[in-house]
N, C-alpha and C positions, 0 to 999 in steps of 0.2 A: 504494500500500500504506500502510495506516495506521499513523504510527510510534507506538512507546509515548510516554504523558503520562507526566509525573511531576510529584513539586509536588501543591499542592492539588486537589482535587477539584472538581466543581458542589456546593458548598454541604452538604461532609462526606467521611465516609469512601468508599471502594470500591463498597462493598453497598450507601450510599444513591447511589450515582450509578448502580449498574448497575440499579437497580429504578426510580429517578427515568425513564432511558435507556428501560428497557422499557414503563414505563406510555405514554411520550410514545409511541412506537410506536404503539403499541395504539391509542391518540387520533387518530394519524394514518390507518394503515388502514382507521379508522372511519371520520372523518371528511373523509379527502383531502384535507387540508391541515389545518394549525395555525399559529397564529402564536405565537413566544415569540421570544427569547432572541438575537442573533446567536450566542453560543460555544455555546449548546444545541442550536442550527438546526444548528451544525457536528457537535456529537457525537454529534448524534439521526442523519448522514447514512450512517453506516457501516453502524452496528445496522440501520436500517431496509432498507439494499440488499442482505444478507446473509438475513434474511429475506425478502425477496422470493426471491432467489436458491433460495432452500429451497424455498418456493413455488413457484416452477416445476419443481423436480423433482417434487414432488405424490406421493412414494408416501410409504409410514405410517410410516418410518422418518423422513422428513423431518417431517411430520406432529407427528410427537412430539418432536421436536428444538427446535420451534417452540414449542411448548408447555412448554417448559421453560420457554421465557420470558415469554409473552404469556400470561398465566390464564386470558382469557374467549376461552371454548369459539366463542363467535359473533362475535367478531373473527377469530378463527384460520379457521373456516368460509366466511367471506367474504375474508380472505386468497387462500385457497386458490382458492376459487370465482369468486371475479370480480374479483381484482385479477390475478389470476396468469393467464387466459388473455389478460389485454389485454395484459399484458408478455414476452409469449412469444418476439416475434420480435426484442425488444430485446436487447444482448447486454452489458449495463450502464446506469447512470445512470438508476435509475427514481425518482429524487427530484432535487430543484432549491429551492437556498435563495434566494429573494428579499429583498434586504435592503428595508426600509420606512422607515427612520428611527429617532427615539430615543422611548421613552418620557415622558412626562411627568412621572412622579412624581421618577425620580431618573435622568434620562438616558439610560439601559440600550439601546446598540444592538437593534433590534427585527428580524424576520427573519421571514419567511413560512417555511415547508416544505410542499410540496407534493409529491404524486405525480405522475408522467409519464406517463399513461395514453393520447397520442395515439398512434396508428397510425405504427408505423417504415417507409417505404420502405429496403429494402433497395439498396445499392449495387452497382452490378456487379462481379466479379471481375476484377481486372488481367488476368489469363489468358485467361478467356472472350472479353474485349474483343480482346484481343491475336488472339487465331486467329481473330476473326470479322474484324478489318480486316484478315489477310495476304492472303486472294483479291481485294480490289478491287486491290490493288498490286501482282498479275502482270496484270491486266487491266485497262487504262485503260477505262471505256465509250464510247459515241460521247456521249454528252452532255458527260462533261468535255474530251476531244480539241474538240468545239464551244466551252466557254466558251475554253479557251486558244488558238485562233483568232481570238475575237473582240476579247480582252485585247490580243495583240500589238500590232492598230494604234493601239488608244490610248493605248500607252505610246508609240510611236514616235511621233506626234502630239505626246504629252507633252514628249518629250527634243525636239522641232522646237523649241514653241514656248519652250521654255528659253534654246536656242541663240540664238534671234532674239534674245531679251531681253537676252542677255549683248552 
């Protein structure tokens, strides 16, 4: 959860950081990635996942929620349209800051942001796993009954040639 900032701003008041925040958005969705800033790569991460989030719910209430903040009609359209069904199965973290180094002119940690737009495999459920292995462990099959047959004597083999050793 994102705690409140206080103290200075990016480079002014409120209003210019929340419209600085929104335009970088907007750069991003467009472009799938930007490079700026490390502490703008950090504050560009919140806004941008939360519109995404909107985006996936996809009806017009969210639609217009978006639009409050994002102005061009055809960032929001491709928002909606082809970033949002490739993030669908994900259940957060649809951006990822890279950091790259300093800039040249006056040092300024520098930072990728990018979008996450690979294909999630989904992970199994503790649960599902859980009730699919209880039947093999009221029934041993003949295949494992076989390998622990064939285990035994080479342990005992093993502990033989122990004993000699000792």
């Amino acid at each position: 959860m994102p705690k409140p900032n206080k103290g200075p701003r990016l480079g002014g008041g409120p209003a210019h950081e929340r419209l600085m925040l929104n335009q970088m958005a907007a750069q991003l969705f467009e472009h799938k990635r930007i490079q700026t800033t490390e502490t703008k790569a950090k504050r560009l991460q919140p806004v941008a996942e939360r519109l995404v989030t909107f985006a996936k719910r996809g009806d017009l209430h969210a639609r217009r929620r978006v639009m409050r903040q994002i102005l061009d009609k055809d960032v929001v359209h491709e928002l909606f349209t082809e970033i949002a069904p490739l993030v669908e199965n994900r259940e957060g973290g649809y951006t990822r800051v890279i950091k790259t180094g300093f800039r040249k002119g006056d040092n300024a940690p520098m930072a990728i942001i990018e979008l996450v737009l690979e294909p999630v495999t989904p992970k199994p459920k503790a649960k599902k796993a859980a009730k699919a292995e209880e039947p093999k462990a009221e029934e041993p099959k003949a295949e494992e009954t076989e390998v622990a047959e064939t285990e035994a004597p080479a342990e005992e083999a093993a502990e033989a040639a122990e004993e000699k050793a000792e």
